[in-house]
C-alpha positions as CSV (number, residue, x, y, z in Angstrom):
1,X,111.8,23.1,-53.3
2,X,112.8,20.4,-50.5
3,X,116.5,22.1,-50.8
4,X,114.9,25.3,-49.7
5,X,112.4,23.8,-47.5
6,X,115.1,22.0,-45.9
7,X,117.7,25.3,-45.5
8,X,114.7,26.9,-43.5
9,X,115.3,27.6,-40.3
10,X,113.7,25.5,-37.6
11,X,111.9,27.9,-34.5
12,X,111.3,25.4,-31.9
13,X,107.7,25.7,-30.5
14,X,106.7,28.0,-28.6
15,X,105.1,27.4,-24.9
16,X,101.1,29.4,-25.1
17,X,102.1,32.6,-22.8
18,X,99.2,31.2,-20.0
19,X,100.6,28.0,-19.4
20,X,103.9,29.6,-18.0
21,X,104.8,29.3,-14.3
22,X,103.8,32.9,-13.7
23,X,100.6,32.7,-15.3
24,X,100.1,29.5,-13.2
25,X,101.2,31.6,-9.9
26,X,98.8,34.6,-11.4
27,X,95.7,32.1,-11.6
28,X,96.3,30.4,-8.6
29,X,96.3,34.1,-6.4
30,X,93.2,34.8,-8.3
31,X,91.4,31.8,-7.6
32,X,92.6,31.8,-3.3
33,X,91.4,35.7,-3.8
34,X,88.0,34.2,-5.1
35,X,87.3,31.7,-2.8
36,X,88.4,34.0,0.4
37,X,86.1,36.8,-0.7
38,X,83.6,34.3,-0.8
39,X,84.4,33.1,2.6
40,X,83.8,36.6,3.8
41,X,80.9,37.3,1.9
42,X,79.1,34.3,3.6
43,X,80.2,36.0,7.4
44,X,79.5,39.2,6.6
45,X,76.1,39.2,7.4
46,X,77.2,37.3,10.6
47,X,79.8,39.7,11.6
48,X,77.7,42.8,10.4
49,X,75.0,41.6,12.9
50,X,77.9,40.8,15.8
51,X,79.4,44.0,15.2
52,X,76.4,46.4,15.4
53,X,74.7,44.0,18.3
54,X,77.7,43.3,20.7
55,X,80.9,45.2,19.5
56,X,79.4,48.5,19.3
57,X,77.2,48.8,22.3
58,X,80.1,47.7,24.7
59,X,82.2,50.2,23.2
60,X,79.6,52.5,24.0
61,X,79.1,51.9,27.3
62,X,83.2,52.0,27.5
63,X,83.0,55.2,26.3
64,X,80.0,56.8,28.5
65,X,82.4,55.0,31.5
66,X,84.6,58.3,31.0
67,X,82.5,60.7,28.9
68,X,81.8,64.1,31.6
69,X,79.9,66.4,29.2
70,X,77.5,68.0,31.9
71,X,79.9,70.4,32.8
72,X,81.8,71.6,29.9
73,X,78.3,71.3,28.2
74,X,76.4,73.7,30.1
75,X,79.1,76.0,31.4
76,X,81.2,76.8,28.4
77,X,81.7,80.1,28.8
78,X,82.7,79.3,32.6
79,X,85.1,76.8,31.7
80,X,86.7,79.5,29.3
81,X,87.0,81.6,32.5
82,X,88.3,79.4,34.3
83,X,91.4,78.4,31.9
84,X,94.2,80.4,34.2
85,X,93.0,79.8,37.3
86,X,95.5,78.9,39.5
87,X,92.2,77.0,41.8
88,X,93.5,79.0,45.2
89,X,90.8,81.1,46.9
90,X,87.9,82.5,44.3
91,X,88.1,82.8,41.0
92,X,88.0,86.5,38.9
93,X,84.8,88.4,38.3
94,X,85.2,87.5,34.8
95,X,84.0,84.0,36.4
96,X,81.2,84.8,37.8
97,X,80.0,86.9,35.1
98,X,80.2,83.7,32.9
99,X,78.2,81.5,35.4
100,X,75.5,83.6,35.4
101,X,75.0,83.8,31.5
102,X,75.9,80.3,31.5
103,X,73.0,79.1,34.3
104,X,70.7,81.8,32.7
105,X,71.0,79.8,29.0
106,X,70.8,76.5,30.9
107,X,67.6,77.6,32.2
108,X,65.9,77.8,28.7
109,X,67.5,74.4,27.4
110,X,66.6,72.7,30.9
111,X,69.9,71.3,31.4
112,X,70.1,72.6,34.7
113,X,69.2,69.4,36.3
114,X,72.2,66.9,34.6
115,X,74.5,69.6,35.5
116,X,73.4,70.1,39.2
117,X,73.6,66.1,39.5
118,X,77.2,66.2,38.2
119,X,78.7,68.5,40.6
120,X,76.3,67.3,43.4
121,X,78.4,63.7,43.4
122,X,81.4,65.3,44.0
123,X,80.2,68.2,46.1
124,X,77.0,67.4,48.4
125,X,74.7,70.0,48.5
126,X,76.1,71.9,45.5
127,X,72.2,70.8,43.6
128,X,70.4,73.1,45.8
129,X,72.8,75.8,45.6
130,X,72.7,75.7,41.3
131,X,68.8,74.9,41.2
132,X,68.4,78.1,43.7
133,X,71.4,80.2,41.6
134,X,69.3,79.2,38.0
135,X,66.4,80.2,39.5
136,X,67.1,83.5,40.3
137,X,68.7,85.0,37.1
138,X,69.2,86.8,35.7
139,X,69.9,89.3,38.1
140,X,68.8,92.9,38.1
141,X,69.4,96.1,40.0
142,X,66.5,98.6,42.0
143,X,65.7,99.9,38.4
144,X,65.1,96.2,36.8
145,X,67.7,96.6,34.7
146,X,70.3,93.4,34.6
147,X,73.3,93.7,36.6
148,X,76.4,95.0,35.5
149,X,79.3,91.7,34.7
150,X,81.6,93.4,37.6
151,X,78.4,93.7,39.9
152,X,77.2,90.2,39.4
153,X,80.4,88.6,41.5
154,X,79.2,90.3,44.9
155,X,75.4,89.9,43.6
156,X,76.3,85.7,43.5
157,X,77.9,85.5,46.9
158,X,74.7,87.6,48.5
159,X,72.6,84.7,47.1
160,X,74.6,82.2,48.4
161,X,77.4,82.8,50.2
162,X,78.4,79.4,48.9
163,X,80.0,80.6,46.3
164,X,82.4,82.8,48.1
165,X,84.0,79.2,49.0
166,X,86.2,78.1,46.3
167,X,85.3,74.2,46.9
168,X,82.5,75.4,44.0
169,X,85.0,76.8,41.8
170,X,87.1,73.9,42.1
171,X,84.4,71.4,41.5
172,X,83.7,73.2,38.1
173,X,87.1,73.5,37.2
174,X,88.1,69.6,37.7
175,X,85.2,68.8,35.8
176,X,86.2,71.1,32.5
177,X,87.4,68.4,30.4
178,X,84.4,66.3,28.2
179,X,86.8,63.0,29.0
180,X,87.2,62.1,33.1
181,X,88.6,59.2,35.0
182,X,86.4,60.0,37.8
183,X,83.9,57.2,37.6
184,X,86.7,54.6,37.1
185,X,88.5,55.7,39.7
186,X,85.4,55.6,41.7
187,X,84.7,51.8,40.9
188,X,87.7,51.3,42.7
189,X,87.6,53.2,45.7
190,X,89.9,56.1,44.5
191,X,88.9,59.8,44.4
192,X,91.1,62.9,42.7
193,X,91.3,66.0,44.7
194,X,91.1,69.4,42.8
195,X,94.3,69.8,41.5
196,X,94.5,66.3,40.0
197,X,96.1,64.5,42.7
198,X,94.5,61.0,43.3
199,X,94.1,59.4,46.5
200,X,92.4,56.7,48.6
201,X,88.6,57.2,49.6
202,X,87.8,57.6,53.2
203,X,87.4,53.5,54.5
204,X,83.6,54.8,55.1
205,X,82.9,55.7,51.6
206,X,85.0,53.0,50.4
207,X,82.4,50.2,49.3
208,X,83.4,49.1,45.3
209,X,86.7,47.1,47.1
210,X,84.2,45.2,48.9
211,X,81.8,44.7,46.3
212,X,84.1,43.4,43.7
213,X,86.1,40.8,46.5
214,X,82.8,39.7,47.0
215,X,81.7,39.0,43.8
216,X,84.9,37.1,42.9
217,X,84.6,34.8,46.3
218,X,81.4,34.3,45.3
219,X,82.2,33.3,41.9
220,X,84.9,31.2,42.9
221,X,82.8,29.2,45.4
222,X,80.2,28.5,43.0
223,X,82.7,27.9,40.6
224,X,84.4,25.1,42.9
225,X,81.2,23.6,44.0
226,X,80.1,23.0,40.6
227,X,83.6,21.3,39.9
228,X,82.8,19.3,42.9
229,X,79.7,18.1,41.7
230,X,79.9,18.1,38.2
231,X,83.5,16.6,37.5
232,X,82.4,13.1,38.8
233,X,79.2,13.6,37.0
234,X,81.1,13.5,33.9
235,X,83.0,10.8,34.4
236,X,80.2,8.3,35.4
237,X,78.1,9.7,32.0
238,X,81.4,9.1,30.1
239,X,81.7,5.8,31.3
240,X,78.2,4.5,30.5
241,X,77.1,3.2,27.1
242,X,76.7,5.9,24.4
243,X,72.9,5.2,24.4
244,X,72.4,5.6,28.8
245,X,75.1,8.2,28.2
246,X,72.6,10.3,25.9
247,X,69.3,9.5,28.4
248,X,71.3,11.0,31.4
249,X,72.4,13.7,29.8
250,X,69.1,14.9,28.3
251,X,68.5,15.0,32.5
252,X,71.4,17.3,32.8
253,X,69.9,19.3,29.8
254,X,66.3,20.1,30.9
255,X,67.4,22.7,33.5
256,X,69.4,24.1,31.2
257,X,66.7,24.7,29.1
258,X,64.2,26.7,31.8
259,X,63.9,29.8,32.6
260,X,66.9,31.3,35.3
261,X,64.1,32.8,37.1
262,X,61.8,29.5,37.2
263,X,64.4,27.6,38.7
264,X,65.2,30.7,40.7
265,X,61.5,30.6,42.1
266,X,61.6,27.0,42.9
267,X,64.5,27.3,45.2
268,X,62.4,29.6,47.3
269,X,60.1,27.4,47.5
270,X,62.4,24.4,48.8
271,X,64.6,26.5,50.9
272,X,61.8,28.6,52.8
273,X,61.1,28.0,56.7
274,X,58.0,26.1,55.6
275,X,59.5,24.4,52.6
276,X,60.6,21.0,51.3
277,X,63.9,21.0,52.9
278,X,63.5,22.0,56.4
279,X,60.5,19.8,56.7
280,X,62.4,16.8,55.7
281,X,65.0,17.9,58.4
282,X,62.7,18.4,61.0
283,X,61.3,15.1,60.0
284,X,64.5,13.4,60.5
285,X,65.0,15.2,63.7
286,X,68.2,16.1,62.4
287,X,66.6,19.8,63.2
288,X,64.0,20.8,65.6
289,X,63.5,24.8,64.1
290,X,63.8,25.7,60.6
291,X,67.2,27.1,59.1
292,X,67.6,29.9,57.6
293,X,68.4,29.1,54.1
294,X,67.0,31.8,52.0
295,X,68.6,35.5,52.0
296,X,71.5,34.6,52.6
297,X,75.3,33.3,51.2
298,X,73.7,29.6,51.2
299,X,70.9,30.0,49.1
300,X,73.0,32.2,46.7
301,X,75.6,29.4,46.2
302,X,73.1,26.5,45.9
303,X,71.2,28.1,43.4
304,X,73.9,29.5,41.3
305,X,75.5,26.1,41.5
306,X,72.3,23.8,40.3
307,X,71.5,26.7,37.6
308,X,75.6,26.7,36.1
309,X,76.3,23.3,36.8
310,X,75.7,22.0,33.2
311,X,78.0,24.4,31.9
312,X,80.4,22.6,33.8
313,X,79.9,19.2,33.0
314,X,79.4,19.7,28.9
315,X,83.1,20.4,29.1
316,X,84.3,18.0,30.8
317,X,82.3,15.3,29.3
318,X,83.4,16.2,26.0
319,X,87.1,15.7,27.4
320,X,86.5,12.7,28.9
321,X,84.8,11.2,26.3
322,X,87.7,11.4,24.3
323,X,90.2,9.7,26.5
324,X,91.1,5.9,25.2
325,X,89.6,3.6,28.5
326,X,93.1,1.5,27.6
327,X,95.2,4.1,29.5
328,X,93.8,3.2,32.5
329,X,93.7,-0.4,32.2
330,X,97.6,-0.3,30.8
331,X,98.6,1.7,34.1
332,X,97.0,-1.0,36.5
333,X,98.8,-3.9,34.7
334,X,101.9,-2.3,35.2
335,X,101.6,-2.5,38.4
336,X,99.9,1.0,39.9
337,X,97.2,1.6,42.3
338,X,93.7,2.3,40.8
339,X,93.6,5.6,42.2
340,X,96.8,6.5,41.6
341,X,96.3,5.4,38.0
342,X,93.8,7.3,38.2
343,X,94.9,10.8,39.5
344,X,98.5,10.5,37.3
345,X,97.2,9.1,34.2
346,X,93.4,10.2,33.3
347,X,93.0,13.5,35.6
348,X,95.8,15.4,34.0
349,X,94.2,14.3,30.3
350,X,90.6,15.8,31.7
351,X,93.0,19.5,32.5
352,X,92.0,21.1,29.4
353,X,87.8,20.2,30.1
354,X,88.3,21.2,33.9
355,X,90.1,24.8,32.5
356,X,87.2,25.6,30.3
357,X,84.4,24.6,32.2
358,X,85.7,26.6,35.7
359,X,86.7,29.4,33.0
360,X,82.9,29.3,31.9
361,X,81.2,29.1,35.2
362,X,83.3,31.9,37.0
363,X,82.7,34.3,34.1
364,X,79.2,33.8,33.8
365,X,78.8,33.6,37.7
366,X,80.4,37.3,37.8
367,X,77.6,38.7,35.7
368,X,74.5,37.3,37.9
369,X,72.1,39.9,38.9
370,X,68.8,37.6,39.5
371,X,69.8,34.9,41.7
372,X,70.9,37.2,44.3
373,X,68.7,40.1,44.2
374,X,66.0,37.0,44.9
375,X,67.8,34.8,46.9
376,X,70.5,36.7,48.6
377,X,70.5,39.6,51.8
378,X,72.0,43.1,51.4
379,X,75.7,41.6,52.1
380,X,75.4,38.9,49.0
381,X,74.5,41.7,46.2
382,X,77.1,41.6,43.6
383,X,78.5,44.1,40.9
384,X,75.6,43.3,38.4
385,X,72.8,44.5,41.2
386,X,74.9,47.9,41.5
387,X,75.5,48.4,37.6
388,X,71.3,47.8,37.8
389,X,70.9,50.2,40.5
390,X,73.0,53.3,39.0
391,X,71.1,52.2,35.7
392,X,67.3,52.4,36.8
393,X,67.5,53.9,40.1
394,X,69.7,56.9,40.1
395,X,70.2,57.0,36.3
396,X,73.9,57.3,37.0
397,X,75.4,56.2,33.6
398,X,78.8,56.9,34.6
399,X,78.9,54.8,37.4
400,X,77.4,51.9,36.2
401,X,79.2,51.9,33.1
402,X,83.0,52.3,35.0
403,X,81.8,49.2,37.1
404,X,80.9,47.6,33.7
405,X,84.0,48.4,32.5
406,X,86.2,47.0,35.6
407,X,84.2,43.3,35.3
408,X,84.3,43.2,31.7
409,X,88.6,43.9,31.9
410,X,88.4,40.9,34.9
411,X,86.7,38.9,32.4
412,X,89.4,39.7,29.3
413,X,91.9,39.0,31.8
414,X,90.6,35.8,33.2
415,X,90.4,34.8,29.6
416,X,94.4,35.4,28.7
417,X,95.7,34.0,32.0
418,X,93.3,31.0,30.8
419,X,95.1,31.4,27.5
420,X,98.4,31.2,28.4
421,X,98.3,28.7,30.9
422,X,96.3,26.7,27.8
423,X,99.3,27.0,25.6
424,X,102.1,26.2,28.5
425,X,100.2,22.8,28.9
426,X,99.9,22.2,25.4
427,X,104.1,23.2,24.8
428,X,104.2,20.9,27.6
């Protein structure tokens, strides 16, 4: 028995199959798989809310910044018509045939108006001349029967002999596709003739240029004057003990917290002819008649400044805050000039606070609607007041979502020049 025992052959152990190195590498992916669908399962609610609150709606209003559907919508048939039309002269009788059923169906859906709006933007006039058109179909003969489709082209042009003029035709024809660049090119001054060729707006009509220069000059003063004021706010907060530190800054704070439109109200109360300001000038006799300080470019910048000013200095605290006070104190023993130790050693550590507080100010000061409307004349309204305007006034869409559009690309553009500059002085 312990011969035969002993001749058996010996199997070495064998290792369990899930304590192998691909098992391990198996387990491991599963348990990096767990743990990041768990990550996204706690931000999904988060981004679910961010998506359907901020991503969608601005992709909307992107969208309704090109959409055209008044024409193609309401003339169908015309814009069939008009396929092979060369747009010289008048179109076929086949076109106005299909204009007149067209107007006649728009008359029973009452979509009339939207369309006589569209085509009145690029053509002046061309509303009364489609309300009056609409309101006449459909057309009939002595016997009150409805015109024949190769009478109803002569029958149009005695209505109104407007639309023996092919400007019509072409208006309607440039505006056949459901997607246009019109409104964008608008927002910038540009205008496309009927055949597609775009060009630069009379200087009369041209206004956006204007608009959008201003808006950035504005932005950038506000966005210097803040710097101004707020960088050597920082610095004295970040040199104070952390307790005084927190006091002073609660201070900086409390605006912050109130209303835009309080502190809004508040300037006009300082700035009027009557108010605190020019009283205490006339009291000094630095003055001897109030200034004008309220609708205009001052009162704009002085209360855009004191209202963005703390988003300014929370950046650059933060910076400064982290900068060791032995850098300075190691330049000056070496021999350097307080000042100049100051400017070569802790200014270009503060870069990165001063890049995203001017990058926070200048964006938020190209949205601001309030603060001018309030404190500023007719030559200090910005983009925002116009975007309002074609929103509530003339119910222009279009036009107020193309000027949208053009400050919310400045923004995404402002942001990767900030980016890249960002990375240069980090590489650096």
């Amino acid at each position: 028995m312990t011969a035969m025992a002993s001749a058996a052959p010996h199997h070495p152990a064998q290792v369990p199959a899930e304590s192998s190195p691909t098992q391990l590498k198996r387990d491991l992916r599963k348990a990096q798989t767990r743990k990041r669908l768990a990550a996204l399962a706690l931000i999904a609610p988060l981004a679910i809310f961010l998506m359907l609150t901020f991503v969608v709606p601005i992709a909307a209003l992107l969208m309704r910044a090109v959409e055209n559907p008044e024409v193609v919508g309401t003339l169908p048939k015309t814009v069939a018509a008009l396929t092979g039309w060369d747009r010289h002269g008048v179109p076929p009788a086949a076109a106005y045939a299909a204009l007149a059923g067209d107007l006649a169906a728009s008359k029973e859906n009452n979509s009339t108006g939207a369309l006589a709006r569209r085509i009145n933007i690029d053509l002046p006039g061309a509303r009364s001349v489609i309300m009056k058109t609409m309101r006449a179909l459909p057309l009939q003969d002595a016997d009150g029967k409805p015109l024949a489709p190769a009478l109803l082209k002569p029958a149009l042009i005695e209505l109104d002999e407007e639309w023996g003029k092919p400007e019509y035709w072409q208006a309607i024809a440039k505006n056949s596709s459901y997607y246009s660049p019109y409104y964008l090119l608008a927002a910038v001054d540009l205008k496309q003739d009927a055949f597609g060729h775009v060009f630069r707006a009379d200087p009369e009509q041209s206004a956006y240029g204007k608009i959008f220069g201003r808006t950035f000059w504005i932005s950038l003063v506000v966005t210097l004057c803040a710097l101004a004021l707020g960088y050597p706010l920082a610095y004295w907060l970040s040199t104070m003990p952390e307790r005084r530190a927190n006091l002073f800054m609660i201070l900086v704070l409390i605006p912050f917290w109130t209303s835009i439109l309080v502190r809004v109200a508040a300037w006009i109360v300082l700035l009027q002819s009557e108010g605190l300001v020019n009283k205490t000038l006339m009291a000094l006799g630095l003055t001897q008649a109030p200034l004008e300080l309220l609708f205009n470019r001052f009162g704009v910048y002085v209360s855009m400044t004191h209202i963005l000013l703390p988003f300014m200095i929370l950046p650059l605290y933060s910076v400064m805050k982290a900068i060791p006070p032995t850098y300075m104190r190691a330049a000056i023993s070496l021999g350097s000039h307080p000042f100049a130790a100051f400017w070569r050693v802790y200014v270009p550590q503060t870069y990165p606070g001063v890049g995203a507080g001017a990058l926070l100010v200048f964006i938020l000061a190209l949205g601001y609607y309030i603060t001018p409307a309030l404190l500023g004349g007719p030559n200090e309204q910005m983009v925002s007041y116009f975007v309002a305007y074609f929103t509530n006034v003339t119910i222009n869409w279009g036009m107020a979502c193309a000027l949208g559009a053009l400050l919310f690309g400045a923004t995404l553009v402002l942001y990767g020049v900030y980016r890249r500059f960002a990375k240069i002085d980090v590489s650096m």
